[in-house]
N, C-alpha and C positions, 0 to 999 in steps of 0.2 A: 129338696122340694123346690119345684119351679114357683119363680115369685108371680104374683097375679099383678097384671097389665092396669090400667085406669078403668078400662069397662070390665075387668074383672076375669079376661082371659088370661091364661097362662104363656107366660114367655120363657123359651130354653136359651135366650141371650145371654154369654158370660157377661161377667162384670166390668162395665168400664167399655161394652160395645154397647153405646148410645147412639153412633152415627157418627161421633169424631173422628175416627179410625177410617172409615172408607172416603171419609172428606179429604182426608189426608193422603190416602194413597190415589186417589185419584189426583192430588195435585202433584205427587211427585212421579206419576206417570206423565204429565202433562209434560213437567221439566224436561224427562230423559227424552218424550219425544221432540221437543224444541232443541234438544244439547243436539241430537242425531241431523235433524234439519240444515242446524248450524255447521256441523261434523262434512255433511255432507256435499253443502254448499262450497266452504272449503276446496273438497276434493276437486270439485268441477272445475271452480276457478282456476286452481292450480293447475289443472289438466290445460283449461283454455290459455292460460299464459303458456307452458311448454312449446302448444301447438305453434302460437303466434310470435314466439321469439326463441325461435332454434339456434343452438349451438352453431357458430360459425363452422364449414366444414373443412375441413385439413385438407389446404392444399397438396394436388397429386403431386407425388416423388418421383422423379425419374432416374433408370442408371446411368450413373458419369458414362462418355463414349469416350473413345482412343480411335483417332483418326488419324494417317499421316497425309497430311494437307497436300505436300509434295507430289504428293502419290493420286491424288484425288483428278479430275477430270474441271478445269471451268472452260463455261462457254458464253460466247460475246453473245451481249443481247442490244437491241436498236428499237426507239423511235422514232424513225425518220422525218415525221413529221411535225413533232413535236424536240427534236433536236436533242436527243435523250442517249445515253451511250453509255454501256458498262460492262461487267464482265461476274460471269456468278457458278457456284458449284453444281455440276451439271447433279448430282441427287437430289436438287431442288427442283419441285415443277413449277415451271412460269403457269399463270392464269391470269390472260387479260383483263382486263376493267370492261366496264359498258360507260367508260365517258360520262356526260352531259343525263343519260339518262337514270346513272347512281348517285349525282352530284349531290350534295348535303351542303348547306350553310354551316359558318363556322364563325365565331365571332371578332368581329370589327369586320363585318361587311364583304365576307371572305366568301366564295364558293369554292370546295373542294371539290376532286374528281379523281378519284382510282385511276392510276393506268396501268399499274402489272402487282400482281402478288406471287411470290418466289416463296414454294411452302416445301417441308420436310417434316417426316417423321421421326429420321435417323443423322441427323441430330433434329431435336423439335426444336424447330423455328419459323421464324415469316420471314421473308424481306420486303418490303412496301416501297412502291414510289409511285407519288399522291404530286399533283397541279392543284395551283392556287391563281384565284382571280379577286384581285383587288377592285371595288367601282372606281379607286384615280390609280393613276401613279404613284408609288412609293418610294421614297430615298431607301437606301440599304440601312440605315439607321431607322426609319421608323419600321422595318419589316423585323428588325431584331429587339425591337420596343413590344411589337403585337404578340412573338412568342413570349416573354417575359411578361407581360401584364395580367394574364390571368392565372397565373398559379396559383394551385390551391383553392380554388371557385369549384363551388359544387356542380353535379352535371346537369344540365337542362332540365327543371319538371316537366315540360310539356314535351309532346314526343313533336323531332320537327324543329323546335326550335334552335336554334345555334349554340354552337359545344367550344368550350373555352379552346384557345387555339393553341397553347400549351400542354392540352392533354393530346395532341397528336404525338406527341412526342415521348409523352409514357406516363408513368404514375405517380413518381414523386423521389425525393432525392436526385433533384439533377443539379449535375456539374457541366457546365458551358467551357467551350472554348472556341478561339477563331481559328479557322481551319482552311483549307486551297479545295479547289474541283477543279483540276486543272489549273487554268490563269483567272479565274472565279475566285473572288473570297465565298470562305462558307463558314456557318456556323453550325460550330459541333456541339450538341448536348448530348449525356448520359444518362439515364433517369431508371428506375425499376418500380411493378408498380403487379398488380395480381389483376388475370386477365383469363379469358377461356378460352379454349385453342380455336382457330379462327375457321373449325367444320363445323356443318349441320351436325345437330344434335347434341355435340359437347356441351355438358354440363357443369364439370368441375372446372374450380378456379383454381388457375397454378401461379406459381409466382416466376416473372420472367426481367431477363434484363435487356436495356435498349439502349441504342446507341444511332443518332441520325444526322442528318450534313443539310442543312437550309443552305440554296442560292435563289438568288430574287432579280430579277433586273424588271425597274416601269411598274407594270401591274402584275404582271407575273411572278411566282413562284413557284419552284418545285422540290419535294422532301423525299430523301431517301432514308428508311428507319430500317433498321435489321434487330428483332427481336431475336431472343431465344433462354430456353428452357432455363435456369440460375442454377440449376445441376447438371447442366451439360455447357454451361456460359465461358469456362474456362476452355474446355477442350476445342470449343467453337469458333472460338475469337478468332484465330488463325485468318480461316476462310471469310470469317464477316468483315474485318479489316479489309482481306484485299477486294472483298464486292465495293466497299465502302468507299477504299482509296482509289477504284478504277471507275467513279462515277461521274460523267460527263455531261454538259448541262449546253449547248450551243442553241439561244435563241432562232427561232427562223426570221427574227425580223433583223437579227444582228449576222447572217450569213451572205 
């Protein structure tokens, strides 16, 4: 028999559904939808960190080469003007600099200036030789003070500003020695360091080893560095040695 209501109607409510039951389920819908909220919020974060902090990418692999160096072709190369002189594997191609008009500051007061880059795909390498201008004169003791002071200094934030004059030389783990160019003293560093091959376009970082000869005379300086590939760095060495060892440096103001 349905029980009769306060004014006297009939109610088919079971027992114990007073109104506490749907107070209740509406608050534990309220829960699940705040757990999902929360669930979901989550997910986005985690997504947005992903995006903004990608796995470093694996540097590219290349196959070891078998060259015989003997066998290979060098050819003398000159700046006449700049009193420049050496000798390189002709599977390298020379590409001039633009001088004064690429010139980049460098730190302690240095302007750099590209004058030839020597590039290869077979084996992957650079060879670079970069001019230096000092605002004074330098003794050869502070021009081997200037590469040594800033190792390990972050690279410039602003674009433009001057770049430690140590990382011309490569990346990191270097070993120094004093070295000839000719009747030149020179200083030798070895350094390796992850780098991106130096055409338009490339993206991947590869890991390469370097090897360069610093001579300085007054305000002058100029740097010869021969990169290359650190899985082709063995077979390479051969020919980067003799660019390295037939490098010639005669001032025009000392001629």
């Amino acid at each position: 028999m349905d029980r009769q209501t306060a004014n006297g109607t009939a109610s088919n409510a079971a027992p114990g559904m007073d109104g506490r039951w749907p107070r209740r389920l509406r608050l534990t819908a309220r829960i699940l939808f705040a757990a999902a909220l929360v669930s979901m919020g989550w997910v986005i974060y985690q997504r947005r960190q992903t995006q903004q902090a990608p796995l470093p990418p694996t540097p590219l692999r290349v196959a070891p080469l078998a060259l015989d160096w003997n066998r290979e072709i060098f050819q003398p190369w000159a700046s006449v003007e700049d009193g420049i002189a050496l000798e390189y594997p002709a599977r390298f191609e020379p590409v001039r600099g633009f001088g004064r008009f690429t010139s980049r500051k460098v730190a302690g007061g240095l302007v750099e200036e590209d004058l030839v880059a020597f590039r290869s795909m077979a084996p992957r390498g650079v060879i670079v030789v970069a001019l230096y201008r000092a605002p004074r004169p330098l003794t050869w003791d502070e021009w081997q003070k200037l590469v040594l002071a800033d190792r390990g200094a972050p690279p410039p934030a602003k674009p433009g500003a001057p770049t430690p004059f140590a990382a011309e030389f490569g990346g990191s783990d270097y070993i120094d020695r004093l070295a000839t160019a000719g009747d030149r003293p020179a200083l030798a560093v070895q350094a390796r360091g992850a780098v991106k091959y130096p055409i338009r376009g490339s993206e991947t970082m590869e890991l390469w080893q370097f090897e360069s000869r610093l001579v300085a005379q007054g305000a002058r300086a100029v740097r010869i560095t021969a990169g290359i590939h650190s899985d082709q760095a063995a077979s390479a060495r051969p020919a980067l040695q003799r660019t390295l060892n037939s490098f010639r440096w005669k001032p025009p103001s000392s001629r």
